[in-house]
C-alpha positions as CSV (number, residue, x, y, z in Angstrom):
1,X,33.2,14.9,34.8
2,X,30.1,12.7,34.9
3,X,28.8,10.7,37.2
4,X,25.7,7.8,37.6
5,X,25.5,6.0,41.2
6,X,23.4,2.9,41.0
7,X,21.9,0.9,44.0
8,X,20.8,-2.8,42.9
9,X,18.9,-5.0,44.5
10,X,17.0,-8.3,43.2
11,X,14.1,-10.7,44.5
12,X,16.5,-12.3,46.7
13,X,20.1,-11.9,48.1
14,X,20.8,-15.2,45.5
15,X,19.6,-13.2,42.3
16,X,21.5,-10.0,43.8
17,X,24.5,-11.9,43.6
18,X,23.9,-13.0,40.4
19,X,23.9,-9.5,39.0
20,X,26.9,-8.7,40.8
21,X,28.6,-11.2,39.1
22,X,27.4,-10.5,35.8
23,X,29.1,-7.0,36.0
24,X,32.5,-8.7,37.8
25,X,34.3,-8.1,34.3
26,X,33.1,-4.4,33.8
27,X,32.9,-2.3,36.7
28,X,33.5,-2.8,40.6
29,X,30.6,-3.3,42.7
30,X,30.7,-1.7,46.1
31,X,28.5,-4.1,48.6
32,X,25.7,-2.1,51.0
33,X,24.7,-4.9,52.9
34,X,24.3,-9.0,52.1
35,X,20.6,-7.9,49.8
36,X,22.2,-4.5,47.8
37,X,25.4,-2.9,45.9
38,X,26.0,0.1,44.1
39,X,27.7,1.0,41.0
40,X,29.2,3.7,40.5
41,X,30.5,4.8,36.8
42,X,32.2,7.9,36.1
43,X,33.3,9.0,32.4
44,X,34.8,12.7,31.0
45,X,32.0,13.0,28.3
46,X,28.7,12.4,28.8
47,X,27.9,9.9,25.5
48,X,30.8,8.5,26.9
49,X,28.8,7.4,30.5
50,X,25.6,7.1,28.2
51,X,27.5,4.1,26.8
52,X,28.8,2.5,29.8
53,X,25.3,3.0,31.3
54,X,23.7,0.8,28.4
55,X,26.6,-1.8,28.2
56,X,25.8,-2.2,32.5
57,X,22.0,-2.3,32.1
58,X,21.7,-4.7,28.8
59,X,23.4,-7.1,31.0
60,X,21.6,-7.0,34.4
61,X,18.6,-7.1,32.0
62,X,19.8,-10.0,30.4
63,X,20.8,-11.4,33.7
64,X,17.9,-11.1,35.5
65,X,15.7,-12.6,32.5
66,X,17.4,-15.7,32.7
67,X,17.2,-15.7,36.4
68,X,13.6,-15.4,36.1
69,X,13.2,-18.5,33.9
70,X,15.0,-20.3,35.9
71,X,12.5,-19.3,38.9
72,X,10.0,-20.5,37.2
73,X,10.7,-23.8,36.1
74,X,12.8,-25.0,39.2
């Protein structure tokens, strides 16, 4: 079994949310506090977590681009 434990935090317990929410439909996120979360993803092969891991991050990337436009021109 295979396992990746991620602890996520943002510029602000706002934009943390955000990325919470962006990852409601794929995996559960398990709150720390009101400013971090963890995720925790657990797969039987390892290309198997490899893939879950990119599918998570491409979209708290693209999450927290748009999050940073919208800093910037609010």
């Amino acid at each position: 079994m295979w396992q990746l434990k991620l602890r996520i935090q943002s510029r602000s317990p706002t934009d943390t949310r955000a990325l919470a929410a962006c990852l409601a439909t794929d995996c559960e996120t398990h709150w720390n506090d009101d400013v971090s979360f963890d995720v925790h993803l657990e797969e039987n092969a390892c290309k198997d977590l490899r893939a879950m891991w990119n599918t998570r991050l491409r979209g708290l990337i693209a999450t927290d681009s748009v999050l940073k436009v919208f800093g910037k021109h609010s």
